[in-house]
N, C-alpha and C positions, 0 to 999 in steps of 0.2 A: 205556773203551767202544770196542767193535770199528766195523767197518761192516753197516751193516743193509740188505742190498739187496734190489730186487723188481725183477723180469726180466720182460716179459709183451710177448705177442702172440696172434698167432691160430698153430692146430696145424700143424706143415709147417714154422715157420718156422726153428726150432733153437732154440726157448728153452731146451728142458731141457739142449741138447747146451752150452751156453753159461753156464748153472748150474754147472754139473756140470765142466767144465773150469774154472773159476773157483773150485772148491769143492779140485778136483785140484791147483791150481796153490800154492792155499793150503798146503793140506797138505804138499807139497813144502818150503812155506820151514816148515814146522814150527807152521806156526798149529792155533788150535782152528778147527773150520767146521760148518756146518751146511745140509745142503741140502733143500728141500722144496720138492716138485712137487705144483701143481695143476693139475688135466686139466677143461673140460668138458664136457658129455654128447658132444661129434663128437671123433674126435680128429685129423682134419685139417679145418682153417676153421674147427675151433670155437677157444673162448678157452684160451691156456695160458699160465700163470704161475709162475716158481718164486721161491721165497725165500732166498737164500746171506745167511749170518751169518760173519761172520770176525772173528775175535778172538784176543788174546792170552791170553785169562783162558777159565775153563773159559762154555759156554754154555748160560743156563739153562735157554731156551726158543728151540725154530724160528721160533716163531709171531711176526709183527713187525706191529706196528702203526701206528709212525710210521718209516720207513724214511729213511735218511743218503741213499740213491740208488734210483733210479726211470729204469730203461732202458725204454721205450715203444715198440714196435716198428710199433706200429701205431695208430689211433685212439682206437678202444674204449678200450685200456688208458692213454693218456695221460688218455683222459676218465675213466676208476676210478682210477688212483693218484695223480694230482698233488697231490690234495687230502688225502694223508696224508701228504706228503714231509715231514719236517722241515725247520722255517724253516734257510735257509743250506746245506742238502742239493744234492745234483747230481741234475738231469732231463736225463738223455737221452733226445732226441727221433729216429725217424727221419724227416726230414723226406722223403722221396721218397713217404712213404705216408700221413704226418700233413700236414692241409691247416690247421693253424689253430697258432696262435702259443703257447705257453704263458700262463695266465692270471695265474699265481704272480709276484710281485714280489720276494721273497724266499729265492729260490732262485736256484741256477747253471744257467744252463742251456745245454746243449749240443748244437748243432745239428747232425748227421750225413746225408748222403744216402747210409743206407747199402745201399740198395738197386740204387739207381743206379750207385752204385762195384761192387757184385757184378757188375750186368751190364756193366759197364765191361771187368772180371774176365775174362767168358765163362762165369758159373754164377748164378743168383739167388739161389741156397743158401747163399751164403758171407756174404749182408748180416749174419747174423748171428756171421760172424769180423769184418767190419767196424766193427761196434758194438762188439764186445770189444774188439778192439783198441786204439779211441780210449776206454773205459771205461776199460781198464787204465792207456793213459797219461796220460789225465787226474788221476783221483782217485789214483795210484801205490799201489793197495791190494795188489798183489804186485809184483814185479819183471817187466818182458818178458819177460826173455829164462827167466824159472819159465815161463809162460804159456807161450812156445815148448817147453821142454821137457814141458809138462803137454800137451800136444797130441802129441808125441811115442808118448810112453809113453801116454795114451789111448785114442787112434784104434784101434777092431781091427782084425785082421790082414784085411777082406777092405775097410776104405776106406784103406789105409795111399797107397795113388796118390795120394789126396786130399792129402797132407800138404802137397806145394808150392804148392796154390792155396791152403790154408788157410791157410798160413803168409804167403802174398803178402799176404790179403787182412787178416788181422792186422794187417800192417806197414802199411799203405795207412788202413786207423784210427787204426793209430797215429800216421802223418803229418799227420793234420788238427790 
């Protein structure tokens, strides 16, 4: 069995760009993946969630229901997914925007202020390379330095300036 993740927050904040590079990075090392976006009705401040599947075996469905990992970028979504994590699964929390503890006893869970490290940064935008980053090196469901090249070869051609703050703020997740 692969890993079964759900990625969620409010629109604006990168969830899909953070899917989707995690889906890319997969692919890289040769994995099976699967990525699915969920939008709802606003698409900035309203809710958005994606679902990355990564495995080594072919994948039967997008659709998860008890997910191995639960990144929560915001309230809302720590309060809809915690309660589907599978027992002994990883929650990440960003705590710079979540005010309340995890309720879960049986789970991992991983406190990131990943917001606050962006504005540390000098962008708000990156909190979402700061979650990936300590996702990646926690759970080690790709390798970094895929992750650095899949950000790479992703970004297009008119945010490629981005790269060095993306990259920092990667590294700085992943240092926690």
């Amino acid at each position: 069995m692969g890993q079964e993740i759900i990625i969620a927050g409010f629109g604006g904040q990168g969830i899909m760009a953070m899917g989707s590079l995690l889906a890319y990075a997969s692919m890289l090392e040769k994995k099976k993946v699967s990525w699915l976006p969920s939008y709802g009705p606003e698409m900035r401040g309203g809710t958005a969630n994606c679902t990355v599947v990564i495995s080594e075996e072919e994948i039967g469905s997008p659709v998860v229901a008890e997910p191995t990992a639960v990144i929560a970028m915001n309230r809302p979504s720590l309060d809809k997914f915690e309660p589907l994590l599978r027992p002994g699964g990883f929650l990440f929390i960003n705590t710079s925007l979540i005010d309340r503890e995890a309720k879960r006893q049986d789970v991992k869970v991983v406190q990131v202020p990943a917001t606050t490290i962006a504005g540390e940064l000098g962008n708000l935008k990156v909190a979402n390379m700061v979650m990936l980053g300590a996702f990646v090196k926690v759970t080690g469901v790709v390798r970094f330095d895929t992750l650095l090249l899949a950000l790479q070869k992703a970004l297009p051609e008119r945010h490629r300036h981005l790269i060095p703050l993306n990259e920092q703020a990667l590294k700085r997740g992943a240092s926690l």
